[in-house]
ChimeraX commands (.cxc) that place a marker at each C-alpha (Angstrom):
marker #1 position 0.00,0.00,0.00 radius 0.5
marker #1 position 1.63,3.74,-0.89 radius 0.5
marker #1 position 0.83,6.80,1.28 radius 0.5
marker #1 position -0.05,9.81,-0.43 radius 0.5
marker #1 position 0.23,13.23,1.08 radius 0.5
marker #1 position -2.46,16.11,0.41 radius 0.5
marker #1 position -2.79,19.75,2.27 radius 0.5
marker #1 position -6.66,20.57,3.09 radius 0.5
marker #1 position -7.92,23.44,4.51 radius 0.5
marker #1 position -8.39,23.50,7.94 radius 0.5
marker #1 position -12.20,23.86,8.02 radius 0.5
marker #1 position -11.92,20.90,5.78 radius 0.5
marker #1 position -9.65,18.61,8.35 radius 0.5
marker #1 position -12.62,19.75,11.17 radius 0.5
marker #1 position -15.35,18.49,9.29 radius 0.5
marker #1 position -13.13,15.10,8.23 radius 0.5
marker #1 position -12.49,14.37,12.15 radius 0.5
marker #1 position -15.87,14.96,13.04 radius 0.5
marker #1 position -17.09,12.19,10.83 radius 0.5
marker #1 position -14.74,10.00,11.59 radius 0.5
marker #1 position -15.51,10.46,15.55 radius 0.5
marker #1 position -19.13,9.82,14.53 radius 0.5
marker #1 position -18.53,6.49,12.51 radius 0.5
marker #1 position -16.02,5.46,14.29 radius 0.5
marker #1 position -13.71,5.42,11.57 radius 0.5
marker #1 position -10.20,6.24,10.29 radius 0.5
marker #1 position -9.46,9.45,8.22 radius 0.5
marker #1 position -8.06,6.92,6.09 radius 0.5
marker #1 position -11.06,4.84,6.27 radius 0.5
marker #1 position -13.01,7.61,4.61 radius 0.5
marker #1 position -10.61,8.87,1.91 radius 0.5
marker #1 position -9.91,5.64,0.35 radius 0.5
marker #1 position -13.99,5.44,0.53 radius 0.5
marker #1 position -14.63,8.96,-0.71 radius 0.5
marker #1 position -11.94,8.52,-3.46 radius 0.5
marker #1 position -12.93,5.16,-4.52 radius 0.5
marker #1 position -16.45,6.59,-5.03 radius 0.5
marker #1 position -14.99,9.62,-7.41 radius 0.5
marker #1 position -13.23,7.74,-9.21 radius 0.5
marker #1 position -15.85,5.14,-10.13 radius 0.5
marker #1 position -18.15,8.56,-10.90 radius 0.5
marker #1 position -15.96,9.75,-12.97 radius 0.5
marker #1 position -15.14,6.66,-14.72 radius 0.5
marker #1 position -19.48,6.24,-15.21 radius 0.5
marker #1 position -19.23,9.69,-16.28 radius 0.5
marker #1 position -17.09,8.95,-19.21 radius 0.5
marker #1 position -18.52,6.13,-20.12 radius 0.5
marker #1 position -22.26,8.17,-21.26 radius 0.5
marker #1 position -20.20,10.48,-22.51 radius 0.5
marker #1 position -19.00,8.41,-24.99 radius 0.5
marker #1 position -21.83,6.80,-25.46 radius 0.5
marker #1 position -24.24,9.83,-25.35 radius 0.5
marker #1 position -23.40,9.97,-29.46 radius 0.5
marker #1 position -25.10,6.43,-29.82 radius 0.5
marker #1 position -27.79,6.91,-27.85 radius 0.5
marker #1 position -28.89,10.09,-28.89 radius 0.5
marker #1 position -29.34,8.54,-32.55 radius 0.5
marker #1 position -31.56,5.98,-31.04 radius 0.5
marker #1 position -33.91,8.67,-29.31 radius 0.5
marker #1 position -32.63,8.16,-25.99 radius 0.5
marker #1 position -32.33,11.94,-25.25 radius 0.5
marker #1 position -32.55,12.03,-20.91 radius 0.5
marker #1 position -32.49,9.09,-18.42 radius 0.5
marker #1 position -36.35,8.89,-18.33 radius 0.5
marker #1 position -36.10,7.74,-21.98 radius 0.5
marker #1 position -33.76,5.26,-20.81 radius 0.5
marker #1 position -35.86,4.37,-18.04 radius 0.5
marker #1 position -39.09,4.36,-20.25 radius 0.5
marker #1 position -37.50,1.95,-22.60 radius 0.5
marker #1 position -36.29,-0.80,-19.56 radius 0.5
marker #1 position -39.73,-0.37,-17.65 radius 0.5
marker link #1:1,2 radius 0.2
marker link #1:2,3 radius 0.2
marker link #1:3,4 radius 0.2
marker link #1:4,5 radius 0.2
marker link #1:5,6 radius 0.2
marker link #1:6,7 radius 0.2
marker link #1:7,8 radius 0.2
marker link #1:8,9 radius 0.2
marker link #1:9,10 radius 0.2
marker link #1:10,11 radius 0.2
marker link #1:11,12 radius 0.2
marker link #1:12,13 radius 0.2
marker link #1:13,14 radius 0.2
marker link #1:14,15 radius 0.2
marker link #1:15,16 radius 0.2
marker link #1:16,17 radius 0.2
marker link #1:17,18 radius 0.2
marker link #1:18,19 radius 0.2
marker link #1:19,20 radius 0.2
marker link #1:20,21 radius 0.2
marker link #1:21,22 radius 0.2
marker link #1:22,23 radius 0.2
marker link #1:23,24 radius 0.2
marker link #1:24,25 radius 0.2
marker link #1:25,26 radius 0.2
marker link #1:26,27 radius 0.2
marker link #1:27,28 radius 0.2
marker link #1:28,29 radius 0.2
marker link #1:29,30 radius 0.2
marker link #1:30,31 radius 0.2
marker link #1:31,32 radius 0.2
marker link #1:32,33 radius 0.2
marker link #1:33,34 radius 0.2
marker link #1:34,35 radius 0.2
marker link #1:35,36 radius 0.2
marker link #1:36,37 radius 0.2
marker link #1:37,38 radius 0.2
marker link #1:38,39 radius 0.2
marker link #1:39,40 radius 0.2
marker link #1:40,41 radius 0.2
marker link #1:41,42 radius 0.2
marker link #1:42,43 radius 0.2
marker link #1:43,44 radius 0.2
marker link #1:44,45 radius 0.2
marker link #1:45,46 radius 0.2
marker link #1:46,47 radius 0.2
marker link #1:47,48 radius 0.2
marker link #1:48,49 radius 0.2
marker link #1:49,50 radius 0.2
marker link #1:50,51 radius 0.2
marker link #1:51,52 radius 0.2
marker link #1:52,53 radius 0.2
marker link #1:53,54 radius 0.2
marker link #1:54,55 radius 0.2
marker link #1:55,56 radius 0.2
marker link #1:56,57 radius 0.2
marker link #1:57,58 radius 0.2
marker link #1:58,59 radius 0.2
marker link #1:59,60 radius 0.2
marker link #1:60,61 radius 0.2
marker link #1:61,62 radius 0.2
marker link #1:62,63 radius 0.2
marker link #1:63,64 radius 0.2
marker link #1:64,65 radius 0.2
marker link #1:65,66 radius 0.2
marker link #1:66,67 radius 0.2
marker link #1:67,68 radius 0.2
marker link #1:68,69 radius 0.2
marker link #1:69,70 radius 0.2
marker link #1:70,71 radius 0.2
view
């Protein structure tokens, strides 16, 4: 496992320990989490990106179409 190093503001670092207090839970406990969850955002993100192209030529214009179609 690496360590990584960031600078946060302080009002930042208050708000962290407070929710880790509350869960019971490691500042590194809830960073992995948090950036686990970006990055699999992100990663959705880009996906209907590229496939917003594909979809749009098959009338899928907002998620309720999408929905509509799968209902």
């Amino acid at each position: 496992m690496n360590a990584l190093t960031v600078r946060i503001p302080t009002e930042l670092q208050k708000e962290l320990d407070r929710l880790c207090k509350r869960e019971h839970r490691s500042s590194s406990e809830v960073v992995r989490e948090s950036l686990r969850r970006y990055i699999a955002q992100e990663q959705l993100r880009q996906a209907r990106q590229k496939l917003r192209p594909y979809a749009e030529a098959k009338g899928f214009l907002t998620d309720e179409d999408v929905f509509k179609a799968v209902s």
